[in-house]
ZAMARGU-4260 file (C-alpha; in steps of 0.2 Angstrom, whole numbers, plus 5000, padded with zeros to 4 digits):
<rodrens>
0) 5000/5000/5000 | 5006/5018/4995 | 5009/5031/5007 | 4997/5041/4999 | 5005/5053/4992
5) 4992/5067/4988 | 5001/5084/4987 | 4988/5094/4995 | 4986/5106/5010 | 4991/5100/5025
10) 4978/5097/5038 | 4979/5093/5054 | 4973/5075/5054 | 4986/5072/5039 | 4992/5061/5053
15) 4980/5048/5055 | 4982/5043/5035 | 5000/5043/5034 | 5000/5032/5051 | 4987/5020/5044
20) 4996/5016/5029 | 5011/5016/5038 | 5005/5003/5047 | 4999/4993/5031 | 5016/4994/5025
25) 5025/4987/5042 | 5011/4975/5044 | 5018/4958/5031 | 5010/4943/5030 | 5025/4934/5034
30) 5028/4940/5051 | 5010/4934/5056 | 5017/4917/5061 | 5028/4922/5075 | 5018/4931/5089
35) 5004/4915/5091 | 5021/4904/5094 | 5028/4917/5104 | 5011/4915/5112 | 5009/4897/5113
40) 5028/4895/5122 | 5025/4909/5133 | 5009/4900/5140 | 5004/4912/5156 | 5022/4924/5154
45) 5015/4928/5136 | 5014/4948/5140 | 5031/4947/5143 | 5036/4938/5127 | 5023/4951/5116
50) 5032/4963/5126 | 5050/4960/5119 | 5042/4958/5103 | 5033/4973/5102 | 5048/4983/5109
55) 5061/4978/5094 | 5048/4976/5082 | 5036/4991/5085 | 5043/5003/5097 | 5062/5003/5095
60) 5059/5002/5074 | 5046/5017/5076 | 5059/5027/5085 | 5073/5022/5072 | 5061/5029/5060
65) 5057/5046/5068 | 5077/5047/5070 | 5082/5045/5051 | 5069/5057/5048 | 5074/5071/5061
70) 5092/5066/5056 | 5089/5072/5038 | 5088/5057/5028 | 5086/5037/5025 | 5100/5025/5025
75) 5112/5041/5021 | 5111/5046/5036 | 5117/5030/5042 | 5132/5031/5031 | 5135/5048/5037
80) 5139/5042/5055 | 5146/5025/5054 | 5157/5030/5037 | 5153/5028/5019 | 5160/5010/5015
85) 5156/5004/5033 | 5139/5012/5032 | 5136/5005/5015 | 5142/4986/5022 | 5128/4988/5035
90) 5116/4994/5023 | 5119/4979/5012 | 5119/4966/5025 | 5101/4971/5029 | 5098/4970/5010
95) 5102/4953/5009 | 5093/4948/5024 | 5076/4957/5018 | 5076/4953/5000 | 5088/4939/4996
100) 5094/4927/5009 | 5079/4928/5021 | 5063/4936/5018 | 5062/4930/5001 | 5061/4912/5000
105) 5052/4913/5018 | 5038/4920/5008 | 5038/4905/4997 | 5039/4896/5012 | 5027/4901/5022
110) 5013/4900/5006 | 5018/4884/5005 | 5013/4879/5023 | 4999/4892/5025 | 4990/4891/5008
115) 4997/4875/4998 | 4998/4861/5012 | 4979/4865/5019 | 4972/4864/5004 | 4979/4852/4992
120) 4988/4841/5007 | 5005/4832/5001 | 5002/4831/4982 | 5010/4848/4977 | 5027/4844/4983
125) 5039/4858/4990 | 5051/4861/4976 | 5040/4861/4960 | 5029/4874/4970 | 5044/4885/4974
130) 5050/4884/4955 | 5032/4890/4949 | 5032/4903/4965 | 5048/4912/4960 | 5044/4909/4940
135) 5028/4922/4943 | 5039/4933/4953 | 5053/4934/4941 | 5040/4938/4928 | 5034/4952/4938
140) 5048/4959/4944 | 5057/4963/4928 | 5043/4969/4921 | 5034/4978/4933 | 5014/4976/4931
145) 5000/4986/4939 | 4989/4971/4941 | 5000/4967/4955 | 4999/4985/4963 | 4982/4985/4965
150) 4981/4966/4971 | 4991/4972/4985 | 4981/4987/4989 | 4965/4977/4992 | 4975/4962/5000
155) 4982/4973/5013 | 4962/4975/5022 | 4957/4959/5019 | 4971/4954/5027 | 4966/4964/5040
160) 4950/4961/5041 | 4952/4941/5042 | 4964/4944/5057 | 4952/4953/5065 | 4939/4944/5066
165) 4949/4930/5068 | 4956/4937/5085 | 4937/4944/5092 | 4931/4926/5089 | 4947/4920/5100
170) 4942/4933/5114 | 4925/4930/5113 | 4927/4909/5113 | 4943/4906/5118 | 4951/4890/5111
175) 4956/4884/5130 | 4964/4890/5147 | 4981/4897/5146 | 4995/4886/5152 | 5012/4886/5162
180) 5026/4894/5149 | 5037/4878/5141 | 5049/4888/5135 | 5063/4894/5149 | 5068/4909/5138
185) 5053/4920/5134 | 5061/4935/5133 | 5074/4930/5124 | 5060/4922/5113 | 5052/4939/5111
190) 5067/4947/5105 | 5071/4934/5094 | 5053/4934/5086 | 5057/4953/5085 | 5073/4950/5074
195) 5064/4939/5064 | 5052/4951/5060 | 5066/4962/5050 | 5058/4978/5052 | 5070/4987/5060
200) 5083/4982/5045 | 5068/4988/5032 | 5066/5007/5041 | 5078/5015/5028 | 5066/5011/5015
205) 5050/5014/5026 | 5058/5031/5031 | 5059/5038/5012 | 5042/5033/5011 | 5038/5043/5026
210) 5046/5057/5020 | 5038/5057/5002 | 5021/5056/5012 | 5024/5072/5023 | 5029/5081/5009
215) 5015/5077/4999 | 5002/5081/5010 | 5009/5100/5010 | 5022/5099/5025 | 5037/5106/5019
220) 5044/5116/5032 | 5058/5105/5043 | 5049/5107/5059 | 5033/5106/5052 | 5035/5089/5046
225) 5042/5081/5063 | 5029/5080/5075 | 5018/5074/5057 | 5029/5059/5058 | 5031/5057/5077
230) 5010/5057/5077 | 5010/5045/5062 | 5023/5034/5071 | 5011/5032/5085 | 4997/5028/5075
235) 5005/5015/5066 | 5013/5008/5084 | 4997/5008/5092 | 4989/4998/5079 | 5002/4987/5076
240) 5002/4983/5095 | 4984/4980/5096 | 4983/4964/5081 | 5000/4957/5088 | 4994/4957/5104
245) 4979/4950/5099 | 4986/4933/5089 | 5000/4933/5102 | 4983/4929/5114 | 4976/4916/5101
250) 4992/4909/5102 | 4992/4908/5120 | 4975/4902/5124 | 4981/4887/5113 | 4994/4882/5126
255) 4985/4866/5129 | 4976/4865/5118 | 4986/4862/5102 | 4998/4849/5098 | 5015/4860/5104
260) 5026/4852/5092 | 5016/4861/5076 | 5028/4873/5066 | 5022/4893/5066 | 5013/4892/5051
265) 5006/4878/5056 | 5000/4882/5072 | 4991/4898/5063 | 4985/4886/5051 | 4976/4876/5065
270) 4970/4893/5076 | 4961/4897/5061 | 4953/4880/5057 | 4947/4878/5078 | 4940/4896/5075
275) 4934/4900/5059 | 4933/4879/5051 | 4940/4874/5036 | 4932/4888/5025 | 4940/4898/5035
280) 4958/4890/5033 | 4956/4892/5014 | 4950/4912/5013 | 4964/4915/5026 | 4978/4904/5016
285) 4975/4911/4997 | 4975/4930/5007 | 4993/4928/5014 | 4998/4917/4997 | 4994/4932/4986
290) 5003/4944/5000 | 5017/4932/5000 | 5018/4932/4982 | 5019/4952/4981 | 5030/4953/4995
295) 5042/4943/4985 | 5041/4953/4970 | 5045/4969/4980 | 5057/4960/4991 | 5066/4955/4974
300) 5064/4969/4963 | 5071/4981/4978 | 5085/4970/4980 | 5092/4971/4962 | 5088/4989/4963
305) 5098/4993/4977 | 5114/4984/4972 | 5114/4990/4954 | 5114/5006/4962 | 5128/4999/4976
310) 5140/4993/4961 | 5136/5008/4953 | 5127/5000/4938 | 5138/4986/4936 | 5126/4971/4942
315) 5115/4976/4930 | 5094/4975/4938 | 5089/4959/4927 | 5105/4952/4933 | 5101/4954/4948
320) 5083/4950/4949 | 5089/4931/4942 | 5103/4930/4955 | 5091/4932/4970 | 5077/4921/4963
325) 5090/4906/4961 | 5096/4908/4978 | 5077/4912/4986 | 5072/4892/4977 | 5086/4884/4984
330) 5085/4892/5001 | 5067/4890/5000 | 5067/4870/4998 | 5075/4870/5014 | 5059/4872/5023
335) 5051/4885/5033 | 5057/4880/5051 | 5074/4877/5044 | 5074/4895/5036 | 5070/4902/5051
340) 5081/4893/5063 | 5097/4896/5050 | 5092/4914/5052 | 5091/4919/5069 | 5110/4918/5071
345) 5111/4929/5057 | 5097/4942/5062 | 5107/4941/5078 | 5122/4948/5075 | 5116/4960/5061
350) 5100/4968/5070 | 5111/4975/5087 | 5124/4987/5076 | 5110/4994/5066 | 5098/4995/5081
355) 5109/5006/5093 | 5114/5016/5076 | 5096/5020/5074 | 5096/5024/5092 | 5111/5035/5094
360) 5103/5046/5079 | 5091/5053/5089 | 5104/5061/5098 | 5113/5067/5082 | 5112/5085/5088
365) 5121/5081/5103 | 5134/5068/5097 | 5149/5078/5084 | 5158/5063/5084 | 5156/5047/5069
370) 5170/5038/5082 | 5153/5038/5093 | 5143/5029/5081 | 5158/5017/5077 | 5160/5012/5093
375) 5146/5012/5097 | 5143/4999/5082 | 5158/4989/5082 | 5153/4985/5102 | 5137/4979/5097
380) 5142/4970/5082 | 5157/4960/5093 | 5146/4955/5106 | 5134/4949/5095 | 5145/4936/5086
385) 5151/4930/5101 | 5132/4928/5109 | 5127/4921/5093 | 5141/4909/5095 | 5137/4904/5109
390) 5119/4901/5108 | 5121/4891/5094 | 5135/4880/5099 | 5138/4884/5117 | 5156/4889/5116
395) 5157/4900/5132 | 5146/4898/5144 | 5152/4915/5153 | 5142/4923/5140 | 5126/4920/5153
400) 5134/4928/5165 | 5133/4944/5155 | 5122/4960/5161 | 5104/4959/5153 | 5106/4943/5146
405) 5092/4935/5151 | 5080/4947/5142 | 5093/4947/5126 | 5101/4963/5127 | 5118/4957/5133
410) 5125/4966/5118 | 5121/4983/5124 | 5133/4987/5138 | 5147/4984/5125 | 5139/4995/5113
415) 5138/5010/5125 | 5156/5004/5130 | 5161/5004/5114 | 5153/5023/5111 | 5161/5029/5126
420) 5177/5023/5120 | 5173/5031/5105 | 5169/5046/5113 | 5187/5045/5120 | 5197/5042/5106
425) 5189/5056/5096 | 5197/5068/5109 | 5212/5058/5108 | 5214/5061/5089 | 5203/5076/5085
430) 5191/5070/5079 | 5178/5075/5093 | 5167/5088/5078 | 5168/5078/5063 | 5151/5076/5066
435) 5146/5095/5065 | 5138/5095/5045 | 5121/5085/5044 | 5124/5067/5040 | 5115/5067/5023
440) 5127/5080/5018 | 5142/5072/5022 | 5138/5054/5012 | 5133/5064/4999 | 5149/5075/4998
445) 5157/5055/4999 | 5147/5047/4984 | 5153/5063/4972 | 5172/5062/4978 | 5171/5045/4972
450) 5160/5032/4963 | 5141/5034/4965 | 5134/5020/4978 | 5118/5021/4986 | 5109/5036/4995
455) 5093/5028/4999 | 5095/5008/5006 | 5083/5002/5005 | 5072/5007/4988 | 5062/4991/4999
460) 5047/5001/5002 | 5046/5014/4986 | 5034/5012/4974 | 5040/5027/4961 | 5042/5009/4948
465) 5056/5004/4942 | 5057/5014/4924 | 5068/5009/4909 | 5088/5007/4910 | 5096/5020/4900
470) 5115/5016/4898 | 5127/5019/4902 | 5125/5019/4920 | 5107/5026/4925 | 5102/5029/4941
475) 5093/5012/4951 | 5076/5008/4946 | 5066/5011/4962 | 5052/4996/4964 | 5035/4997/4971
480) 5033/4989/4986 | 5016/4979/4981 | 5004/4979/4996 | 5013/4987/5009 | 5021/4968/5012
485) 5040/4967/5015 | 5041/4952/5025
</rodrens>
């Protein structure tokens, strides 16, 4: 779904449009799987797990958000602070998790589960389907077509709706009591589910969307435009809040209910038939299908867009659109559980660097040192690998030791070691005001010294369309995001 774009007068309740389709945009098909798992393990602690959730997912993106927008820009900003090429490695890390190593075949994945299994059983086999999947993306993606666009934009309330009444019919007759938590870890869980989600690596793309939306509603005065975007933020959050909390419940009234071994989609899968019957299985599976499917072609097309425009037109857009189909089949086949499970290592040790980036650009006023942000960065990003080491092969048990571990912010204290220390060093070599110039300024004075790279990560969210390539190296193709899906 656009976010409507109107180039009017602004008026007061601008707000409340650009926040509802703000929360279309954040609010994928693919991350409706997590927060009724999250509900189901959590049993009776499952406002503690939604809580975690909610805070990496809703609140801390929604604050990164209003922070690349008061800091002047999207992704340049980040580049700006942590430097160009470091910036730019970040940048594309999050890329490839959102578009080409993760989110992607995960949408295949989870139609597969969600829509295919439920209605035609075991005689549509995983890897014929994921061929046929990423053959209508393909087609779609290099050449953009409308009929997608305005799927999307009627999928995204249906979706809605569907949810909705699924959850009121959950409160109204609960599926069962709530049970003791089985999982040990239910904070961790939360945060975990949160990184999963990916929006906090997709808030470069969601902030030039943002921006666009201000502008076009007539608010083109600087400090006009923030407290739009702070109110729209809130909106979104609120929202967003509300349905999560609301399948995280579902999820959690079937504690004892369910069969605990189900997979996420899965247990979705079987929430809706014990709500809604088998009718409702099947109107509920072909709506996320067709949202998976045109999250996919976004996810994709954005992709390719955003590393032609990295390599500064030397991975040509087609080129890159077959690369990331090829590689979302193959990781697709692997299953849904498997792709999630490969993935949270991953997610781990990406999401805390950008995070406490994000973070430390609300302050940008107050911080004139990038030795800041890279410490503060390179903290995060070491204690990450070495907790993600650790969880997944139990290498150093010490790690448990570490402060707020148990709520899975043990990378923190070394991120604000790491910007103290920053901090320091700045002084130590005088650097302490190469922060002064705005952030967007400085990449950009950067890109024009050398090659052109990318200004705007993420194109994952625009929908200006992709246009024609004009040689010899045009500026990236800028998809639209059908739907408002990313995930």
């Amino acid at each position: 779904m656009s976010l409507i774009v109107t180039d009017s007068q602004p008026r007061k309740t601008d707000f409340i449009v650009i926040g509802l389709a703000l929360f279309a945009i954040f609010f994928g098909a693919g991350n409706l799987i997590f927060p009724p798992y999250l509900g189901m393990t959590a049993g009776d602690q499952w406002p503690i797990a939604f809580g975690c959730f909610v805070l990496i997912d809703v609140i801390i993106t929604c604050l990164g958000l209003f922070a690349l927008n008061r800091a002047g820009g999207s992704n340049a900003a980040i580049e700006g602070t942590l430097g160009h090429r470091a910036g730019l490695l970040l940048n594309s890390a999050a890329v490839l998790c959102t578009g080409v190593l993760i989110a992607s075949p995960r949408t295949a994945a989870t139609t597969f589960e969600m829509t295919i299994t439920p209605i035609f059983g075991d005689a549509v086999p995983l890897l014929p389907f994921s061929i046929v999947f990423f053959a209508v993306v393909f087609a779609l993606t290099v050449r953009q077509s409308k009929v997608v666009d305005i799927i999307g934009k009627v999928l995204t309330p249906l979706l809605v709706a569907a949810i909705v009444v699924l959850v009121v019919v959950g409160i109204v007759s609960p599926l069962g009591p709530i049970g003791p938590a089985t999982s040990p870890t239910v904070a961790q869980d939360g945060i975990s589910a949160g990184y999963q989600a990916m929006d906090i690596l997709c808030i470069a793309g969601f902030a030039v969307l943002l921006q666009d939306a201000v502008v076009g509603h007539g608010f083109r005065d600087r400090k006009a435009q923030l407290p739009v975007v702070a109110k729209a933020c809130i909106v979104a959050a609120v929202l967003l809040t509300l349905i999560y909390g609301g399948i995280t419940y579902l999820g959690a009234t079937a504690s004892l209910t369910l069969d605990p071994h189900l997979t996420q989609a899965q247990l979705l899968v079987q929430i809706t038939r014990s709500l809604l019957g088998g009718a409702g299985v099947i109107l509920l599976g072909v709506i996320v299908g067709l949202a998976c499917l045109t999250t996919a072609i976004g996810l994709v097309g954005a992709s390719a867009a955003f590393f032609e425009r990295a390599t500064g037109g030397r991975l040509r857009y087609s080129v890159g659109v077959t690369i990331a189909i090829i590689i979302s089949v193959l990781i697709c086949n692997l299953g849904l559980t498997n792709i999630i499970n490969l993935a949270s290592p991953v997610l781990a040790v990406i999401c805390p660097p950008f995070m406490i980036t994000v973070m430390l650009l609300l302050f940008v006023n107050r911080i004139h040192s990038t030795w800041v942000f890279k410490g503060a960065a390179g903290g995060a990003l070491v204690a990450s690998v070495i907790i993600a080491l650790h969880t997944t092969f139990g290498i150093w048990s010490a790690v448990e030791q570490w402060p707020l571990y148990s709520f899975g912010f043990a990378w923190l204290p070394p991120a604000l070691l790491g910007a103290v220390a920053g901090w320091m060093l700045s002084y130590a070599f005088g650097y302490q005001h190469d922060l002064i110039e705005d952030p967007v300024q400085k990449i950009e004075q950067v890109e024009h010294a050398e090659e052109p790279f990318a200004d705007e990560v993420s194109t994952l969210e625009d929908e200006r369309g992709k246009g024609k390539h004009a040689a010899p190296i045009p500026p990236a193709p800028r998809p639209a995001v059908h739907g408002g899906h990313l995930r």
